[in-house]
KOLVEX-311994 format. One record per residue (C-alpha): x, y, z negated; residue in one letter. Coordinates in steps of 0.05 Angstrom, whole numbers, padded with zeros to 5 digits, always signed. Layout:
<nodes>
XYZA ...
</nodes>
This chain:
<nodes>
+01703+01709-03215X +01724+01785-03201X +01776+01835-03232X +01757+01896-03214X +01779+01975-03225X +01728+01987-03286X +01757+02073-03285X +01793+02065-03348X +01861+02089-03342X +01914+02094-03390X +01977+02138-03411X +02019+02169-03458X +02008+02239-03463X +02075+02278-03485X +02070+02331-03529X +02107+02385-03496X +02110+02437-03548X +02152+02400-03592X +02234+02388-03580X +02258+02352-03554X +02190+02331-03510X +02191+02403-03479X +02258+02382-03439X +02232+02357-03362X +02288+02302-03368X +02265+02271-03429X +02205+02257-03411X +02231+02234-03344X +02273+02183-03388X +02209+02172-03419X +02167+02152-03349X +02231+02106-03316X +02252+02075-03383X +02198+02019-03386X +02196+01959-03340X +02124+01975-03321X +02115+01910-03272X +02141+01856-03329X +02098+01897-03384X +02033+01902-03345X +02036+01822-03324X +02054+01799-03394X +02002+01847-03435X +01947+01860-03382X +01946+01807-03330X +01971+01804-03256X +01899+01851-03237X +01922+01906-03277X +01951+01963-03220X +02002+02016-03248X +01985+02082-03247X +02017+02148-03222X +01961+02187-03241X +01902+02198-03284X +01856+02196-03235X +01823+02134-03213X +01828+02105-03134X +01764+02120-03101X +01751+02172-03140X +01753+02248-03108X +01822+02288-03117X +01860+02218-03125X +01923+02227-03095X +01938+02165-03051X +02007+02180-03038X +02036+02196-03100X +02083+02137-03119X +02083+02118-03195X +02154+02117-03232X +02203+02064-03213X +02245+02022-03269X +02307+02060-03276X +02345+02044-03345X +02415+02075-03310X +02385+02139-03289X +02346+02143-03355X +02410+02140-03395X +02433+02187-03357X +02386+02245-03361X +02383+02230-03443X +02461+02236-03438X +02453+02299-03406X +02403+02321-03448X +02444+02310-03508X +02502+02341-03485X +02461+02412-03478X +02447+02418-03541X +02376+02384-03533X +02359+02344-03603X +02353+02277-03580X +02355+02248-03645X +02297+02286-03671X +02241+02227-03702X +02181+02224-03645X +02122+02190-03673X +02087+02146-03620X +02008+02146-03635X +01961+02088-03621X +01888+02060-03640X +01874+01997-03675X +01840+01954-03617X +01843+02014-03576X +01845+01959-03513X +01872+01885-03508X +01946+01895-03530X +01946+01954-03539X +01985+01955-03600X +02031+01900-03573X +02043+01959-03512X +02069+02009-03567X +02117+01958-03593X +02147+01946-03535X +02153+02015-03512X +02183+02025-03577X +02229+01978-03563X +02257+02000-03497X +02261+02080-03521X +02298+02066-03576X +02351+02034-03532X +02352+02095-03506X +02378+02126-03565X +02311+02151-03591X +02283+02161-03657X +02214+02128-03646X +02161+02102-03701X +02090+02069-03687X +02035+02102-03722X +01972+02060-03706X +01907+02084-03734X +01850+02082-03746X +01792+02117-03694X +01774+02171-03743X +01847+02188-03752X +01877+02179-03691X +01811+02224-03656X +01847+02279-03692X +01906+02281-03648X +01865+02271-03582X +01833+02351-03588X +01846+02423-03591X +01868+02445-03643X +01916+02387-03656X +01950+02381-03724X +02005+02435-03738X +02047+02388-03777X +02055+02331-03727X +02117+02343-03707X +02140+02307-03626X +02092+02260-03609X +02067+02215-03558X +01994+02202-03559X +01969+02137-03538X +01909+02156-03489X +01853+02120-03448X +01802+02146-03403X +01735+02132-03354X +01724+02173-03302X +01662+02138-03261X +01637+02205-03237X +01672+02207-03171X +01706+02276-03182X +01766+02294-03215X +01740+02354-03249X +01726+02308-03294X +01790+02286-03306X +01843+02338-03286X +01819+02409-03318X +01814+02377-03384X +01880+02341-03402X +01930+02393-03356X +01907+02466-03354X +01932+02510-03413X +01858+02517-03445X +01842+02431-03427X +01814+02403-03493X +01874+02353-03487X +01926+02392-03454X +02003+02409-03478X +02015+02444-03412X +02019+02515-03407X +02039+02532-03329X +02003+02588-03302X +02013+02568-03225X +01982+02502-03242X +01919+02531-03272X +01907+02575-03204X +01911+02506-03163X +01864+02464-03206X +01813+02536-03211X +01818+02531-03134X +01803+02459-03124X +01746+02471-03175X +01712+02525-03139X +01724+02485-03075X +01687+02431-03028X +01699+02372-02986X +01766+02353-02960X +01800+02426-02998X +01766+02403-03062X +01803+02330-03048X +01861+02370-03035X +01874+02420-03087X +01865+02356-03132X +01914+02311-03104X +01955+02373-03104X +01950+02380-03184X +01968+02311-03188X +02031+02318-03153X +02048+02382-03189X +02035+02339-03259X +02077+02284-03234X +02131+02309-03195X +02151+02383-03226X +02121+02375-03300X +02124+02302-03318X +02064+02320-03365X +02055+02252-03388X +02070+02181-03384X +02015+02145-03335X +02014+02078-03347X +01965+02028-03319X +01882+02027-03276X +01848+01987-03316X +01816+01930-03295X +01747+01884-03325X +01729+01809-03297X +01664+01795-03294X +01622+01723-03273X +01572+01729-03217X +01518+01670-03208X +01536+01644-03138X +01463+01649-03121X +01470+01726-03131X +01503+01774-03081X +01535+01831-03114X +01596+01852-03137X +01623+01900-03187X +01646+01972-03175X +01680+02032-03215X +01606+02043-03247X +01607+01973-03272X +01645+01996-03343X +01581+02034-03355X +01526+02009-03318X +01503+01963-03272X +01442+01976-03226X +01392+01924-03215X +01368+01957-03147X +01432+01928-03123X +01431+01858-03140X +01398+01811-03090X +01390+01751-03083X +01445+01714-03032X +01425+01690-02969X 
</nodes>
């Protein structure tokens, strides 16, 4: 009876260490490549809302006006083009890692990003596997033989701050980071140390940085879960749903 945000959100996270991931135009290619819209609706239902950011709605530091990447195929032939022509190595293999039943087609997602890169003119291969395996890849330190890689990523933040979120996959010491920027560690320290609206702020703020100057990583969708609710009940789910759900809450309807 209801599709709701259940804080799962989902990406791509670019390694970008590695040629040719550590040029900013690649991995804009990367973000405007995919028709987002037609992919979400055929793998994850018409609920499913795309994402510009890690960072959950309605959770503290989420940055409400940050618009996610638009479908661009021309422009993303372009920067790859120009890319190429400087001497970047665009034809260097890039290993795209998933999960076995990470998520409802979620493996069916790699494909077709697959797919649309390697019109691009990249060198992409699917490596799907197993949780033990691919768990490997998702810390510090990650493997030093693993070459350009995008890393198939999903996460719950329920807490209702995105120190939870934020610190850990974009500053240089983040468990799951491949960003090293100075400037942006002082603005997510400051938003940590802060309160209120500045907290909200310097969040927000991150966000855009990530989005906008680094292209860090490939956001892709806010995840949604359906659940049925006895008519003779009157509740409804929330972003704490995922992981709990309190009985103090439920009453009976009216």
């Amino acid at each position: 009876d209801f599709a709701y945000l259940n804080s799962e959100t989902t990406r791509m996270r670019i390694d970008m260490q590695i040629p040719p991931l550590n040029d900013r135009r690649v991995r804009e290619a990367l973000n405007i490549s995919i028709d987002w819209e037609g992919m979400g609706e055929a793998l994850f239902g018409t609920d499913v809302l795309r994402a510009s950011q890690m960072v959950v709605p309605g959770v503290v530091g989420h940055n409400s006006e940050l618009p996610a990447w638009s479908y661009d195929l021309e422009r993303a032939q372009q920067l790859i083009e120009e890319a190429r022509a400087d001497g970047v190595p665009i034809d260097t293999p890039i290993t795209l890692i998933g999960r076995n039943g990470f998520f409802p087609n979620s493996n069916e997602s790699l494909e077709a990003m697959q797919a649309l890169w390697s019109e691009l003119g990249l060198n992409i291969e699917v490596r799907a596997l197993e949780a033990a395996d691919w768990v490997r890849y998702l810390d510090k330190p990650f493997p030093g033989d693993r070459g350009p890689t995008l890393f198939q990523q999903q996460h719950d933040n329920n807490t209702g701050d995105a120190s939870f979120t934020i610190p850990v996959m974009y500053t240089t010491n983040g468990q799951y980071s491949t960003v090293e920027d100075a400037a942006l560690d002082e603005v997510i320290a400051t938003a940590m140390s802060a309160t209120g609206e500045e907290r909200a702020n310097g969040f927000a703020e991150a966000a855009r940085i990530v989005h906008d100057e680094i292209v860090a990583d490939i956001p892709m969708y806010h995840m949604v879960g359906y659940v049925r609710v006895n008519p003779r009940l009157d509740w409804k789910p929330d972003l704490k749903t995922n992981s709990e759900v309190q009985l103090s809450r439920i009453r009976f309807a009216e």
